[in-house]
Each structure stands twice: as structure tokens, then as C-alpha cells.
N, C-alpha and C positions, 0 to 999 in steps of 0.2 A: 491597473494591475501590471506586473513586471511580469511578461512574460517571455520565452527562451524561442518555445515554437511550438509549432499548431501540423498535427498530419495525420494525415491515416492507415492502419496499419490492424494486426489485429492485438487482441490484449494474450499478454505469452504469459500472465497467471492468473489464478484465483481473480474473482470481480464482485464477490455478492449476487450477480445474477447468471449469467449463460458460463463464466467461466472460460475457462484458457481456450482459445481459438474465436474468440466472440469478436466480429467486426466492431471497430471503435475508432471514434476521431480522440485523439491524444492532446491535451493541451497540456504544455508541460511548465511551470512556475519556476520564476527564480527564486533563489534565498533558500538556505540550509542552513540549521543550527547543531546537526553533527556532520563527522568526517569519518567515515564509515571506511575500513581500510581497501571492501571490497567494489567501492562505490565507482560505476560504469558512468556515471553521469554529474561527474566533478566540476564540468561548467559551469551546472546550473547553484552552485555553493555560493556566490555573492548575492548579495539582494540587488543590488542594482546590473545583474547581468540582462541580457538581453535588453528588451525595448518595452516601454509602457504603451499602454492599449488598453481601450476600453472597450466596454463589454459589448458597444454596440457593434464595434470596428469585430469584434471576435465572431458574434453570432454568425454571420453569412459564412464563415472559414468551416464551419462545425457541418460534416458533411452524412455521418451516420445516426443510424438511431440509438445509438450506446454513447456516452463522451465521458474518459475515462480522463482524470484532473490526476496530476502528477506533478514532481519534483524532480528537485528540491524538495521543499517543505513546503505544500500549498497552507497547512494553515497557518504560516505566520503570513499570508494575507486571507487572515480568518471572515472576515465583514467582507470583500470582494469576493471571494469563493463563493459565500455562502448567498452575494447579489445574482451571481452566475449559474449559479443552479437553480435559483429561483425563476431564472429567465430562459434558460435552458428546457426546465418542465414545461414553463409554461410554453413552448413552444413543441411539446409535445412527446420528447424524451427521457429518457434514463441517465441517471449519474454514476459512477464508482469514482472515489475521492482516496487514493492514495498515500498515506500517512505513516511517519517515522517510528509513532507513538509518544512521542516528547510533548505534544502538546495537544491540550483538551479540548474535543470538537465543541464547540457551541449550537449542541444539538438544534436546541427549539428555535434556534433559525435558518435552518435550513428544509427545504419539505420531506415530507414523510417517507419514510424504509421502505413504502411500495416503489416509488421511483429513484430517491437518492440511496446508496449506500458506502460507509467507511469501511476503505481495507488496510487496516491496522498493525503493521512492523509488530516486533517483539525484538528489538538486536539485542543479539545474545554475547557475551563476554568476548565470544572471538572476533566480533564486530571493531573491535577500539572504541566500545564507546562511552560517552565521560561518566564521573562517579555517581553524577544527580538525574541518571538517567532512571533506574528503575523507581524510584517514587514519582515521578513525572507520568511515568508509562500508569503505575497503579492508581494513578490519579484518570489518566486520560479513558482507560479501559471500563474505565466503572460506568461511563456514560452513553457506550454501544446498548445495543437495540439487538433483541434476538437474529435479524435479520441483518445483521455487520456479522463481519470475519476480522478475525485475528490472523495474521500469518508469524508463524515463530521461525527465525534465520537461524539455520542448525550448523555450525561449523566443527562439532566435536562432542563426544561423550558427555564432556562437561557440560557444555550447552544443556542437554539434555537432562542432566540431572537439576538444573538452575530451572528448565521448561518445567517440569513437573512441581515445582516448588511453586511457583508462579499460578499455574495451574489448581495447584491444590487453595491458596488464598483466594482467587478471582472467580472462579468456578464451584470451588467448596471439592473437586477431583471431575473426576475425568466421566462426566453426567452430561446432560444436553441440554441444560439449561444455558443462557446467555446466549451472547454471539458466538458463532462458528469456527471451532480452531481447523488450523492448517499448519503445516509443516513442510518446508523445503530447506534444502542443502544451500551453503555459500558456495557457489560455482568455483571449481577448482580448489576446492578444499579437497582433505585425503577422507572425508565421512562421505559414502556415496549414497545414491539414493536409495540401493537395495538394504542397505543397514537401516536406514532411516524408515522403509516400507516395513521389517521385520520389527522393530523398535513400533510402531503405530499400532501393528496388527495385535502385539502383546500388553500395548499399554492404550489404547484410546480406541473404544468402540465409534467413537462417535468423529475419530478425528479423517481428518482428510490429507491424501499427497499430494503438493503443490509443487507440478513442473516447468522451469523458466522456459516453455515451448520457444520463445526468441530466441534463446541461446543456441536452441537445438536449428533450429531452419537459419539463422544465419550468424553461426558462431565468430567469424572474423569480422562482424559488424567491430566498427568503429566508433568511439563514444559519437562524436559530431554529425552522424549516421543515423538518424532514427530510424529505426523500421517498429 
């Protein structure tokens, strides 16, 4: 596996399980297949950044009971992800698997939504991102598990009426069936979270606010800086 780096810290969003503030060892993957304009973690964009490693050199690194896989784009290395959480459980923990939405988990191999789960991007128009993204995403979304989360990146009005559209195809509206939607702001956009809170409470019983807590405890963090 190409991996950038391995630490611990806590997760600052949504996870499918304890959610923002939940102790997690972070392994973060090389390789991205978009360029996301508001993207803190541009490093990690080559497939051959960082160093290769194996899964067994990574195990003993993995120090919490949470280990949350991150980008880049972990699954365009879909088959070693999906060896690492297998080894990972079976050594007695939990997964959340970080995803752009561009590309389609290969669920039935990896184990079950009680211990693994995908947290699922929605980049929205304010994102930059490319034109063969949304059928990619309605490809990839069809294959979460009640027990996955969606998170939708809101940078504007418009966002938002594209989220609802979106919503209305994958969900059938704004019901609780499927995976779990979520909603946060693109950090330092001009949509803040209080519109975004008002905008839920009107249109999504079932929806949740997703706050980048990282941002907030250490906002001058530096991309090369993981916390």
C-alpha cells in the first residue's frame, strides 16, 4: 500500500460510529483522482507519494480502538483497503473508511457494518469537481448499507438545491431509509453553519450537522501537520 502516514488524533467528523471527537489512529493513503479546490490535504494527490508498506509493517503502528482510513482516495487501492480491514477486525477493532464518492466500494469484501463503515463525500458544484463526477457518485452511493453515512459539502445555495435533487433520486426524499445523511459547510466559504442548521431543521428530519471539530481546536494547523 502507498501510504503518506499513520497517527493519532481524534476524528473532527461524522464516522458512522461515536462521531466527531471519537479517539482514532488515522492512516492516511496516497492517490486522488479529484482536485477538490478546498482540498487541506494536496500531498496526498499522487499515487506514488509517500512510502509503500505492508499491512503487516502498519498493524503494530495502529494504536486505538477506532482506525479511521483516509486520503487521498483510499479506494483506488480498493483490494489492499479492503485486506486491512480484514486484519484490522480481526485483531479486534472498528473501521470508518473515508471516501470522495467517485468510486464504488466493493462492499462484499470487506466485513460487516457492525465493525466496518463508509463515509461517503457528496462534492457539491462549489467543489471544482469534474463533469463525470455525479454518475460516478450515483453509482457508488447505491451500494452503502443503512449503517454508512453520506456527508454532503455545502459551499452555497446552489449546493443545496443540487443536495435535494440528489436526495430526492437516492433516497426517494428526505425519509430514513438507506445510509445516513450529513451536511457541513466548505470551511471558509461565505454559507455558514447557522444557514446550513436553519436549511436541515426545514428540510431534513432525519438529516444531521456535520462540524469539522479539527478546524475548530486547531485552525492554523498546517496541511503537513496532522492532527
Amino acid at each position: 500500500m502507498r501510504i503518506i502516514s499513520i497517527f493519532d488524533s481524534i476524528d473532527g467528523e461524522v464516522n458512522g460510529f461515536q462521531g466527531p471527537g471519537q479517539v482514532s489512529t488515522f492512516v492516511r493513503l496516497a492517490g486522488c483522482n479529484l482536485r477538490c479546490n478546498y482540498c487541506d490535504t494536496s500531498g496526498s494527490w499522487p499515487i506514488d507519494a509517500g512510502k509503500s508498506i505492508t499491512i503487516e509493517q502498519i498493524l503494530p503502528q495502529l494504536h486505538q480502538h477506532h482506525i479511521t482510513i483516509t486520503g487521498g482516495e483510499p479506494l483506488l487501492q480498493q483490494e489492499e483497503v479492503a485486506a486491512l480491514c480484514r486484519a484490522v477486525v480481526e485483531s479486534g477493532r472498528i473501521v470508518s473508511i473515508e471516501t470522495n464518492g467517485s468510486v464504488t466500494p466493493k462492499v462484499i469484501n470487506y466485513p460487516s457494518a457492525t465493525v466496518v463503515r463508509f463515509v461517503m463525500d457528496f462534492k457539491s458544484k462549489s467543489s471544482g469537481r469534474p463533469d463525470w463526477y455525479c454518475s460516478a457518485f450515483l453509482s457508488a452511493v447505491s451500494h452503502l448499507r443503512p449503517e454508512d453515512v453520506v456527508k454532503f459539502v455545502i459551499g452555497s445555495v446552489a449546493d443545496l438545491t443540487e443536495v435535494s435533487e440528489i436526495i430526492r433520486e437516492v433516497w426517494g426524499g428526505y425519509n430514513k431509509t438507506g445510509p445516513r445523511r450529513t451536511y457541513g459547510i466548505i470551511h471558509g466559504s461565505s454559507y455558514t453553519d447557522q444557514k446550513l442548521v436553519e436549511w436541515i431543521l426545514s428540510n431534513d428530519p432525519y438529516g444531521q450537522l456535520n462540524i469539522q471539530l479539527h478546524k475548530i481546536l486547531w485552525p492554523n494547523c498546517k496541511e503537513k501537520e496532522e492532527r
